[in-house]
C-alpha positions as CSV (number, residue, x, y, z in Angstrom):
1,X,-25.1,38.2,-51.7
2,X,-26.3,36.8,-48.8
3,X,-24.7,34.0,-46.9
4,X,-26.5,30.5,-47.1
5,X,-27.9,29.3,-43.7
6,X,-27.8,25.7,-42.5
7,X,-29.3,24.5,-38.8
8,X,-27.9,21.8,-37.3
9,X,-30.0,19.7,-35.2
10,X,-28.7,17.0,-32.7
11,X,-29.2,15.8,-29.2
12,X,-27.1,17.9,-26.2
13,X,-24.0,15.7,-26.1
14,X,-24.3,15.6,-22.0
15,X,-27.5,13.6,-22.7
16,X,-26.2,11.6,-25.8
17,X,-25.9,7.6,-25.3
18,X,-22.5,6.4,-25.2
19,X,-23.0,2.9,-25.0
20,X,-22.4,2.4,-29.1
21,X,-19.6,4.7,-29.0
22,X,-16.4,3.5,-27.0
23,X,-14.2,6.9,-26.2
24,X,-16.2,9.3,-27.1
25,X,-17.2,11.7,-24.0
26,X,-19.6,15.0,-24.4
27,X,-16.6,17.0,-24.3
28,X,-15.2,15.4,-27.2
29,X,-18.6,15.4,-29.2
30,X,-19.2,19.1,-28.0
31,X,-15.2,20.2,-29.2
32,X,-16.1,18.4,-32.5
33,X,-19.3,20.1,-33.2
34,X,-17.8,23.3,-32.3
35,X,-15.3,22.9,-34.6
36,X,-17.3,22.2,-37.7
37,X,-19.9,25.1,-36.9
38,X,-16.5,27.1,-36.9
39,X,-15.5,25.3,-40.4
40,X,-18.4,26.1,-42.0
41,X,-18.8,29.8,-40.9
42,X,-14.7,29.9,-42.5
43,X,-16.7,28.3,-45.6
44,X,-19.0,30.8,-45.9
45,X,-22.1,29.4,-44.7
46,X,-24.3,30.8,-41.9
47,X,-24.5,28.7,-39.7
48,X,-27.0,28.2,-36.3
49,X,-26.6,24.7,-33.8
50,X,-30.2,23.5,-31.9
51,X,-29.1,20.9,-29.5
52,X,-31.8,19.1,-27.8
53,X,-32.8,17.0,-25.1
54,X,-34.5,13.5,-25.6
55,X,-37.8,14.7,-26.0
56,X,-39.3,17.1,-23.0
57,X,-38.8,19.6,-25.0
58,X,-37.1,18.8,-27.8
59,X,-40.0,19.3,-30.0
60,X,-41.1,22.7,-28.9
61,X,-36.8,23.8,-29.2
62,X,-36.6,22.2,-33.2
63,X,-40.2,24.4,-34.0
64,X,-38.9,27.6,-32.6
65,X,-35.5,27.5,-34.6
66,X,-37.1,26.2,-37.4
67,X,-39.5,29.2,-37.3
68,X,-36.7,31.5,-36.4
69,X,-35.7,32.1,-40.6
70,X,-35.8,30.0,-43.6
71,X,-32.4,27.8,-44.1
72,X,-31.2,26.6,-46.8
73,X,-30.0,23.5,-45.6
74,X,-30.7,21.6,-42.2
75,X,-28.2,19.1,-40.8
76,X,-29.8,16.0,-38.7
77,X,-27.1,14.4,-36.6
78,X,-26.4,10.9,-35.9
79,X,-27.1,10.9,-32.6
80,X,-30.7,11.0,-33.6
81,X,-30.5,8.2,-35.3
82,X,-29.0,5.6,-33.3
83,X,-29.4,4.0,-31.3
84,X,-32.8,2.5,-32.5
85,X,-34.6,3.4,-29.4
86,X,-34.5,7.3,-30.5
87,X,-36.6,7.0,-33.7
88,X,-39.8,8.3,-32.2
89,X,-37.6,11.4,-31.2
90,X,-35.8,10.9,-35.1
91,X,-39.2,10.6,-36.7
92,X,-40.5,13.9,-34.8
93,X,-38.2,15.5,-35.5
94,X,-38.1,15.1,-39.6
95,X,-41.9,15.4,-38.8
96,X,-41.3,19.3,-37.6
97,X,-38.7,20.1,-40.3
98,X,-40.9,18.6,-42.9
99,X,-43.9,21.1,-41.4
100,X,-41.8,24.3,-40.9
101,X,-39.1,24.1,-43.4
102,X,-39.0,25.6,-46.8
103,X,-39.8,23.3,-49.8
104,X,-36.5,24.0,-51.0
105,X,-35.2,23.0,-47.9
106,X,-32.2,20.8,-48.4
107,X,-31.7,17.8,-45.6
108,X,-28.8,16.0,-44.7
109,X,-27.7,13.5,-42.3
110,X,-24.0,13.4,-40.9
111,X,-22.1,9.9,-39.4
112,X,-20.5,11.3,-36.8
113,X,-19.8,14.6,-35.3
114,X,-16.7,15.4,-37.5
115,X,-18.4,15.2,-40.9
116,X,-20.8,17.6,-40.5
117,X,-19.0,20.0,-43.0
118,X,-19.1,17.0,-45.8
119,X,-23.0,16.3,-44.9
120,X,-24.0,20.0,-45.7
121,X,-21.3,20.5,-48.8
122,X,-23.3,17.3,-50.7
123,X,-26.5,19.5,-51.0
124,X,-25.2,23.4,-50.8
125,X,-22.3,25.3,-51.5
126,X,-21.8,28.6,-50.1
């Protein structure tokens, strides 16, 4: 049986705003994500991170995974949506996973970095 596949989109973390999050660095945010990729590959899942920038080319990056294989679950991180100034880049981005995702496509949204594993585990098990 094959695994299930969940993308997680988010911005890079050296370009992430920091303003809203007091002691948070990109190291931190980058050793978090890495460890909740890692937790849900031990899960089961298969899982692939897109990381983009604030909007150069952060549309043409989400298209190309997105068109890469069908997932089963996609994984839109917080950073994307705060702080408000980033919903033109939040709103392009749904825009492109609503275009080039499966209908059965589950989305989720995480809080922070550390509960990515709890985001995708509301909408697919393994």
């Amino acid at each position: 049986m094959a695994k299930k596949s969940v993308l997680a989109i988010g911005i890079e973390p050296a370009l992430a705003d920091y303003t809203m999050l007091p002691g948070l660095t990109p190291e931190l945010i980058r050793n978090y994500l890495n460890v909740q990729m890692a937790q849900l590959r031990e899960l089961g899942y298969e899982v692939e991170s897109c990381l983009i920038d604030l909007g150069e080319t952060a549309g043409q990056v989400v298209t190309a995974a997105l068109q890469s294989k069908k997932f089963d679950c996609i994984v839109i991180g917080a950073g994307l949506r705060l702080p408000p100034l980033r919903l033109p880049l939040f709103e392009q981005v749904i825009n492109l996973v609503h275009t080039h995702a499966s209908p059965s496509t589950k989305i989720c949204f995480n809080t922070t970095p550390a509960d990515t594993v709890e985001a995708v585990q509301r909408w697919l098990r393994p």
